[in-house]
C-alpha positions as CSV (number, residue, x, y, z in Angstrom):
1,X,-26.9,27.6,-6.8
2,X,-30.1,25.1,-7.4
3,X,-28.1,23.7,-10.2
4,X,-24.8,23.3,-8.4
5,X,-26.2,21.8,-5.6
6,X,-28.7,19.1,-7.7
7,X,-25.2,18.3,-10.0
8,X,-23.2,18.0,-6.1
9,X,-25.7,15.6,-5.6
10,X,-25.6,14.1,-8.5
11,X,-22.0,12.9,-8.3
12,X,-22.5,11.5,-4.9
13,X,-24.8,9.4,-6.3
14,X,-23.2,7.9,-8.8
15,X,-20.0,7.9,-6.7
16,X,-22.0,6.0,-4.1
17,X,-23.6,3.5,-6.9
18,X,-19.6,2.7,-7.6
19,X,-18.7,2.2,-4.1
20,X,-22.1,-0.3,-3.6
21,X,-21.4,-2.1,-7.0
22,X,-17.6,-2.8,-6.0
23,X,-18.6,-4.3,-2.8
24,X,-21.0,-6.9,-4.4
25,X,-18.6,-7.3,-7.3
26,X,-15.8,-8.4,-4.6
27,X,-18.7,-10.2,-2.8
28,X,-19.4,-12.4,-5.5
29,X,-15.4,-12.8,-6.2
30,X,-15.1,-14.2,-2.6
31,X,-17.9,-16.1,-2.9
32,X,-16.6,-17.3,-6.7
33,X,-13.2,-18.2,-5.4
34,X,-14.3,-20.6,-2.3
35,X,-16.6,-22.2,-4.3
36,X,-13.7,-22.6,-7.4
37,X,-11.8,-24.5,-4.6
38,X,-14.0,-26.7,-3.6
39,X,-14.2,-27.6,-7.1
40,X,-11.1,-27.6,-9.1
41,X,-9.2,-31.0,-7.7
42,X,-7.3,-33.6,-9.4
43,X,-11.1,-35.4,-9.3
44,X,-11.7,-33.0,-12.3
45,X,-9.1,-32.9,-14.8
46,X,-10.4,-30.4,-16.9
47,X,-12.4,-27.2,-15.6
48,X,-16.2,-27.3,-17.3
49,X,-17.7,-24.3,-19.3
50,X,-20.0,-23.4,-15.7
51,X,-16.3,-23.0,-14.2
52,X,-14.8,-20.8,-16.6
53,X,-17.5,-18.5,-17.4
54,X,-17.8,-18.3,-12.9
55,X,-13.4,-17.5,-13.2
56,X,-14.8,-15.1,-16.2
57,X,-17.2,-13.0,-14.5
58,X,-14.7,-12.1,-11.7
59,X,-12.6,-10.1,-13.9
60,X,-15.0,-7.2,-15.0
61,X,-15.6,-7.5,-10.8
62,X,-11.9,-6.9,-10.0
63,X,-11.6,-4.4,-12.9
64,X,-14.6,-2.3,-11.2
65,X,-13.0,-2.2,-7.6
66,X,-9.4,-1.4,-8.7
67,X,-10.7,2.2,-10.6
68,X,-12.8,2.3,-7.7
69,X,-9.3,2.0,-5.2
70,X,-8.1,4.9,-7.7
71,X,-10.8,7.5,-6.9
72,X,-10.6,6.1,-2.9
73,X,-7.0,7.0,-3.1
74,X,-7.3,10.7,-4.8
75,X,-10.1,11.1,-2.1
76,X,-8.2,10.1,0.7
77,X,-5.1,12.6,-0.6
78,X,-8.0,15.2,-0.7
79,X,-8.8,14.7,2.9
80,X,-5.8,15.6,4.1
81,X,-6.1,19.5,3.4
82,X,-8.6,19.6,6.0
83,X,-6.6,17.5,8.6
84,X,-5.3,19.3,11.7
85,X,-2.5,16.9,11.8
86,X,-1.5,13.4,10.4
87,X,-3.6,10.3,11.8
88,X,-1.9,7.4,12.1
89,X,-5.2,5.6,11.3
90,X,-5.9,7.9,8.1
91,X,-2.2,7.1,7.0
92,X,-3.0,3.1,7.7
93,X,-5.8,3.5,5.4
94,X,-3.8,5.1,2.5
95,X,-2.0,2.1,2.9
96,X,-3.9,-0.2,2.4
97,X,-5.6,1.0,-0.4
98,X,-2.2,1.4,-2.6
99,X,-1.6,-2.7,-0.9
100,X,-4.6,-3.7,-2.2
101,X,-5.3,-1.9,-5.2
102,X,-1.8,-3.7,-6.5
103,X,-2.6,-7.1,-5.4
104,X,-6.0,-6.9,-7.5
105,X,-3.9,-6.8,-10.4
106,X,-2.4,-10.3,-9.4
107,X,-5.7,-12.0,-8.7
108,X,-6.2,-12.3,-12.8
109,X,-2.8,-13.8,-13.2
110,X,-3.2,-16.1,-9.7
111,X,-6.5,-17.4,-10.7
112,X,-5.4,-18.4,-14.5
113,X,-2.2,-20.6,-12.6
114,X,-4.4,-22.3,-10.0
115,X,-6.2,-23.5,-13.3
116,X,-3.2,-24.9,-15.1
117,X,-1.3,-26.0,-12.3
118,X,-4.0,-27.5,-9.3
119,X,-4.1,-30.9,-11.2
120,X,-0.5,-31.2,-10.9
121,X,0.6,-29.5,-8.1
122,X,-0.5,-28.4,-4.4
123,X,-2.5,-24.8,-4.9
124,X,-3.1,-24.1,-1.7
125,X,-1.2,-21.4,-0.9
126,X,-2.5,-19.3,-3.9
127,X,-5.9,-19.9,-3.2
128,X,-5.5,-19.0,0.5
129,X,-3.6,-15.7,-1.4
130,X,-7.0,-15.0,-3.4
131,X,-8.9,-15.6,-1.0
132,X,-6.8,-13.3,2.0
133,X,-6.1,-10.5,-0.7
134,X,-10.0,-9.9,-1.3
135,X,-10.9,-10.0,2.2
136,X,-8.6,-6.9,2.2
137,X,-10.1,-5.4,-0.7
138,X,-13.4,-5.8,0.0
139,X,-12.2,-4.1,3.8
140,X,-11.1,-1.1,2.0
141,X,-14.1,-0.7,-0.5
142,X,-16.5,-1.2,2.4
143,X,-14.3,1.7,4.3
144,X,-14.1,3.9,1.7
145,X,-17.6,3.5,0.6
146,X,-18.5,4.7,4.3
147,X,-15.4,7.7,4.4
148,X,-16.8,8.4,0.8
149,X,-19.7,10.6,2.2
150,X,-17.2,13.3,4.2
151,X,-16.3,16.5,2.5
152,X,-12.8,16.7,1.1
153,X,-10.1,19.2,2.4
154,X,-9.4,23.0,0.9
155,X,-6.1,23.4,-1.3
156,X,-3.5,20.9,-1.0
157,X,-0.4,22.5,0.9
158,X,3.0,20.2,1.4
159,X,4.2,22.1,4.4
160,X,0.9,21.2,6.2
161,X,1.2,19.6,9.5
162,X,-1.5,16.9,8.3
163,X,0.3,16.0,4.7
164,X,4.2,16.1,6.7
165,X,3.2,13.9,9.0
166,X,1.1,11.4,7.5
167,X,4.2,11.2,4.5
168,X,6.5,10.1,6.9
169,X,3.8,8.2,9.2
170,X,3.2,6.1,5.7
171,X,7.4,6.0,5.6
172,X,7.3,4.1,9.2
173,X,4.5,1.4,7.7
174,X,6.0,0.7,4.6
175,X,8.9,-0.1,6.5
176,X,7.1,-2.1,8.5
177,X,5.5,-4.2,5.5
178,X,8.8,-4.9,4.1
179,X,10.5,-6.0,6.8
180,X,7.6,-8.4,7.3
181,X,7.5,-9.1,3.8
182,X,10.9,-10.0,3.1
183,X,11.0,-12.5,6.4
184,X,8.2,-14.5,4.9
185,X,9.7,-15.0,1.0
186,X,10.5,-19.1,2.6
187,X,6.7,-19.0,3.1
188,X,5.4,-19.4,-0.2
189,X,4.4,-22.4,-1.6
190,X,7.4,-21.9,-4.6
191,X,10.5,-24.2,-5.0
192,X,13.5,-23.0,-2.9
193,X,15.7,-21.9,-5.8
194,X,13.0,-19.4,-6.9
195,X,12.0,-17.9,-3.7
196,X,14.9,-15.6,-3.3
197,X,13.4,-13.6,-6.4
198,X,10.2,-13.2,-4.2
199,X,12.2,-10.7,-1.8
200,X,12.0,-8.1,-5.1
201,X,8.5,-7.9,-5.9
202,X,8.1,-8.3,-2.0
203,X,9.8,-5.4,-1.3
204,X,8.1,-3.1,-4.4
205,X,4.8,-3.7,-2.9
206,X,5.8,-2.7,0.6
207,X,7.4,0.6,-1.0
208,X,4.3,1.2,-3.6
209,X,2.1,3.0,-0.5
210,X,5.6,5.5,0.0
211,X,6.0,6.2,-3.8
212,X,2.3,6.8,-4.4
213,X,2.8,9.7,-1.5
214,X,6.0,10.9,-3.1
215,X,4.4,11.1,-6.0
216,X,1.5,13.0,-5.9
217,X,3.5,15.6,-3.9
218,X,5.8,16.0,-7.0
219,X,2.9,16.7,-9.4
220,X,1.0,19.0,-7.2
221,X,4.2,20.7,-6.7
222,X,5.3,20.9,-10.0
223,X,5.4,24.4,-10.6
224,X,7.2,25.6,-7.5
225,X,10.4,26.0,-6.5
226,X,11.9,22.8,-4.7
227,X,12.4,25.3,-1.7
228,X,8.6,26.1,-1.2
229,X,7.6,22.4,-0.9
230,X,8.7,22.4,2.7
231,X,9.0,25.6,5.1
232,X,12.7,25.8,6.9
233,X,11.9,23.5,10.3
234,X,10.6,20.6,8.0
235,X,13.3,20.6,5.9
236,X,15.9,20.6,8.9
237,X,14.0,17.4,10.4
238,X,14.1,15.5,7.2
239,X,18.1,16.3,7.0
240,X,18.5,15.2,10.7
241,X,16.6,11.8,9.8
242,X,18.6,11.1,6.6
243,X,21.9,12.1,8.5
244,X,20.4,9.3,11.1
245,X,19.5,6.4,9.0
246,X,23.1,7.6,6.8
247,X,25.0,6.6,10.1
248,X,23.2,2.9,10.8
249,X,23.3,2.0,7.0
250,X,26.9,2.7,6.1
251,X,28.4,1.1,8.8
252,X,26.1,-2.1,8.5
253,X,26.6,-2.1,5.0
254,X,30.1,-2.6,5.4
255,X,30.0,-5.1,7.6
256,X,27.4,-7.2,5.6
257,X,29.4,-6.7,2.5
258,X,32.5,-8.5,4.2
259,X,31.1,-11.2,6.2
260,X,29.5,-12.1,2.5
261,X,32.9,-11.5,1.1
262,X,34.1,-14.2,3.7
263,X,30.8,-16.7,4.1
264,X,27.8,-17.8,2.1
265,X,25.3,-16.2,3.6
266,X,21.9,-17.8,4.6
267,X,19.1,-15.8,3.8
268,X,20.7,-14.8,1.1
269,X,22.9,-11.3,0.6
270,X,18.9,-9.7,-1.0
271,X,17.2,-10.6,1.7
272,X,19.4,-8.7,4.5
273,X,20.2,-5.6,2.2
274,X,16.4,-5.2,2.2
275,X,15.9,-5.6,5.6
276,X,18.8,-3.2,6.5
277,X,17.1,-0.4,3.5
278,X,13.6,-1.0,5.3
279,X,14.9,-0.7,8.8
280,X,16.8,2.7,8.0
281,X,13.2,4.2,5.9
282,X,11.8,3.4,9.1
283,X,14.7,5.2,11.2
284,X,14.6,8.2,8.8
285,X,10.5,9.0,8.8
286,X,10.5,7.8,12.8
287,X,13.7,10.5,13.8
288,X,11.3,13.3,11.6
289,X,8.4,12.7,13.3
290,X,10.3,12.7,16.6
291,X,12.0,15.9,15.8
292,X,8.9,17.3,14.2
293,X,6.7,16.7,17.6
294,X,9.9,18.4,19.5
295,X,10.1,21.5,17.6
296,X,6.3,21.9,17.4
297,X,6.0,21.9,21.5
298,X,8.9,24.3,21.2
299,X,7.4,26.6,19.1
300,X,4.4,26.8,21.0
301,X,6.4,27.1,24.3
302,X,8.1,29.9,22.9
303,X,5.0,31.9,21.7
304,X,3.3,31.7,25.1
305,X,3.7,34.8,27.3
């Protein structure tokens, strides 16, 4: 028991010395990137060898947190076996990590642009990207770090209350994302004949936080039957919500479809299809949870004497 206990210990420390070293890794990326834009102007043509090697270290930094936003995920999954019910604030927070962790994957890519284009062009809208996106990670690190500490859940069960609810409270604030998303693709700082092929990887991050969800149901489910993933009730609610978002998509559909048959439309065809599939994900998780919270109250006003 000595031996468990010293090795349980063991792992919290190390998984704690992970969480502090990705905080001052995305500390020193914040502090890297400000100080980057003060520097690299048209006034300096060429970035130095003190600039590169400060855009070098950033990367070993960003690598660091984003394993670190893979454990913080698993963990927060975890958590959820020993949930009463879905939190909408737990669910916010799987969120953002599966937000963030993507966008760290950018920052490489962002960083290496603003160095070939900021002599030429106006970078201002990437930096202020950088810049915005690690505030974000460094607010989930510093969360997760904190949340790191609290004893995961028992075995993971699909029909659980707490896993049901915070699938489809997830479903409501991806929907959310997108829509918001997709209505700011005339934001970016990008010529107007490429911005329409913003409202793509727009929309993939805003579903990324659903999929991650749907996914790790399907592999700890892998081995049952599809008809043991949910008991009979949940199942029924996620019919009645897909029947519901069925009946506002088709007929909107249709009617998009021939107005852009008849007119050029302006957003674009893309950018109202997404907003119509976002705004029926959100009428298909909303209707379950609805239905869900009715049945439940039922259920217990029926087993009361």
């Amino acid at each position: 028991m000595t031996a468990g206990k010293s090795a349980k210990n063991s792992k919290h420390l190390l998984t704690g010395l992970w969480g502090l070293l990705s905080i001052l890794g995305l500390a020193y990326c914040l502090a890297a990137f400000l100080y980057l834009r003060a520097q690299l102007t048209p006034a300096m043509p060429e970035p130095t060898a003190a600039i590169d090697l400060i855009g070098t270290l950033t990367l070993p930094a960003l690598a660091l947190a984003g394993l670190y936003h893979l454990f913080l995920l698993y963990r927060a999954l975890q958590h959820l076996a020993g949930m009463p019910a879905g939190r909408w604030l737990h669910s916010a927070y799987l969120t953002a990590i599966v937000v963030s962790g993507l966008l760290l994957g950018t920052e490489p890519v962002q960083l290496s642009e603003i160095g070939k284009e900021y002599v030429l062009f106006d970078v201002s809208g990437q930096w202020l990207f950088l810049i915005g996106s690690t505030l974000l990670h460094l607010a989930v690190v510093t969360a997760g770090y904190l949340r790191s500490r609290k004893a995961a859940g028992g075995p993971f069960d699909s029909r659980s209350d707490a896993f049901y609810a915070t699938m489809h409270q997830v479903g409501i604030l991806c929907g959310l994302l997108g829509i918001l998303g997709v209505m700011s693709y005339t934001q970016w700082g990008v010529l107007e004949r490429y911005r329409v092929f913003l409202i793509l990887p727009l929309s993939a991050l805003a579903l990324w936080p659903w999929a991650a969800i749907l996914a790790f149901l399907i592999l700890r489910n892998r081995n049952k039957p599809l008809a043991a993933w949910f008991d009979e009730k949940q199942t029924g609610d996620m019919a009645a919500g897909a029947l519901c978002a069925m009946l506002v998509m088709m007929p909107l559909l249709v009617i998009l479809s021939a107005v852009d048959l008849r007119v050029s439309l302006e957003p674009p065809f893309s950018f109202w299809f997404m907003q119509l599939f976002f705004l029926c994900l959100i009428l298909f998780s909303g209707t379950v949870l609805i239905r869900s919270g009715r049945t439940a109250g039922s259920d217990d006003a029926e087993g009361k004497p």
